[in-house]
TORGUVO-251893 format. One line per field, with one value per residue (C-alpha): residue number from 1; residue in one letter; chain; y, z, x. Coordinates in steps of 0.1 Angstrom, whole numbers, plus 5000, padded with zeros to 4 digits. Layout:
# TORGUVO-251893
n	c(NUM/...)
res	c(A/...)
chain	c(A/...)
north	c(Y/...)
up	c(Z/...)
east	c(X/...)
//
This chain:
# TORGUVO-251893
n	c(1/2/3/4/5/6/7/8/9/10/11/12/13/14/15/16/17/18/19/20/21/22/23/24/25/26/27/28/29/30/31/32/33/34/35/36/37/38/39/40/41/42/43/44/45/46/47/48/49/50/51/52/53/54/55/56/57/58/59/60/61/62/63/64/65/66/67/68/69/70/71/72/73/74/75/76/77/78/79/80/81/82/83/84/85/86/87/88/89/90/91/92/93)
res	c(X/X/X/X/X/X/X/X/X/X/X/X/X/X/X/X/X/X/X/X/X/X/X/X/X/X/X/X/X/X/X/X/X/X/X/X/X/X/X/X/X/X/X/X/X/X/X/X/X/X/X/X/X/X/X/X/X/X/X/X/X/X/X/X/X/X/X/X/X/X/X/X/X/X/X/X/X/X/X/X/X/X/X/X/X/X/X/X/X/X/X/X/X)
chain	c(A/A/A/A/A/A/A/A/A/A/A/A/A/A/A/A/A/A/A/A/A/A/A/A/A/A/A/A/A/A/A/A/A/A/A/A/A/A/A/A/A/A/A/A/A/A/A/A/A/A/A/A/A/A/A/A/A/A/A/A/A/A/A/A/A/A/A/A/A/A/A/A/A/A/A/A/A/A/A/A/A/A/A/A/A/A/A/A/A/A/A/A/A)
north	c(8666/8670/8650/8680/8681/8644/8649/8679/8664/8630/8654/8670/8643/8618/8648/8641/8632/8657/8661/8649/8615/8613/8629/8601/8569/8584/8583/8548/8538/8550/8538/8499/8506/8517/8488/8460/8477/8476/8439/8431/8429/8440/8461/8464/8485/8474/8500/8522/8501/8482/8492/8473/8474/8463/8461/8474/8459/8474/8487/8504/8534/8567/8598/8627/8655/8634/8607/8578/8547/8546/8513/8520/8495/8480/8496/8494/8514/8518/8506/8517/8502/8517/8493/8489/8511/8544/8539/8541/8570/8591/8580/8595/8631)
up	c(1729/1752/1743/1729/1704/1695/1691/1667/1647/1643/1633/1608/1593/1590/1581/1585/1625/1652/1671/1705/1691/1685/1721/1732/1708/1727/1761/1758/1738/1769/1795/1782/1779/1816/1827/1811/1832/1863/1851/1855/1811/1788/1767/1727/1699/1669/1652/1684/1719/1746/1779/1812/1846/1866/1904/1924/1951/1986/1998/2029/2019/2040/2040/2030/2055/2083/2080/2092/2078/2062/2046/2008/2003/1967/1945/1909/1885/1845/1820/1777/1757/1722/1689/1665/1640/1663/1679/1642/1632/1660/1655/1618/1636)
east	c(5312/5279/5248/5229/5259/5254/5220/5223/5251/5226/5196/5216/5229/5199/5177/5137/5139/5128/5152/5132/5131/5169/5176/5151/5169/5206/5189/5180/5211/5229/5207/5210/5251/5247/5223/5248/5277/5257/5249/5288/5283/5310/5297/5317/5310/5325/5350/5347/5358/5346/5335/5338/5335/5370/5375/5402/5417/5412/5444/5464/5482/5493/5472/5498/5484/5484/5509/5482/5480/5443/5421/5412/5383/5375/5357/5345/5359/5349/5377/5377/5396/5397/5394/5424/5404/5398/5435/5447/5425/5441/5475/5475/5464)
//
């Protein structure tokens, strides 16, 4: 689903909003779920998942073409886990 989806399925079923001012409440909606990952927050909505931020270990591995040994450093990486609710939902389909 793209945002300009989620903004007309919103509009259409509140009814009575322009659909500027919904784009504008997902756009901020999104922008404080991004700022509390940057934060190092974990960021949960009930009966949908949580969202954090894990980091993965730098690591030494072998680059395929060459056959060099090469340095992976750390880096940051998004992690969803799905609530009991929406993992049940899509089990039954």
């Amino acid at each position: 689903m793209l945002k300009r989806e989620l903004v007309n399925e919103v509009a259409e079923q509140l009814g009575g909003y322009y659909k500027q001012d919904i784009a504008r409440a997902v756009d901020i909606i999104l922008e404080e779920i991004s700022q509390a990952l940057v934060d190092g927050r974990r960021v949960e909505i009930r009966g949908f998942g949580s969202f954090s931020v894990r980091t993965r270990k730098p690591r030494t591995t072998k680059n395929p073409k060459t056959g060099k040994m090469m340095n992976i450093p750390a880096r940051k990486t998004l992690h969803f886990t799905m609530s009991k609710s929406l993992k049940e939902v899509l089990i039954e389909e």
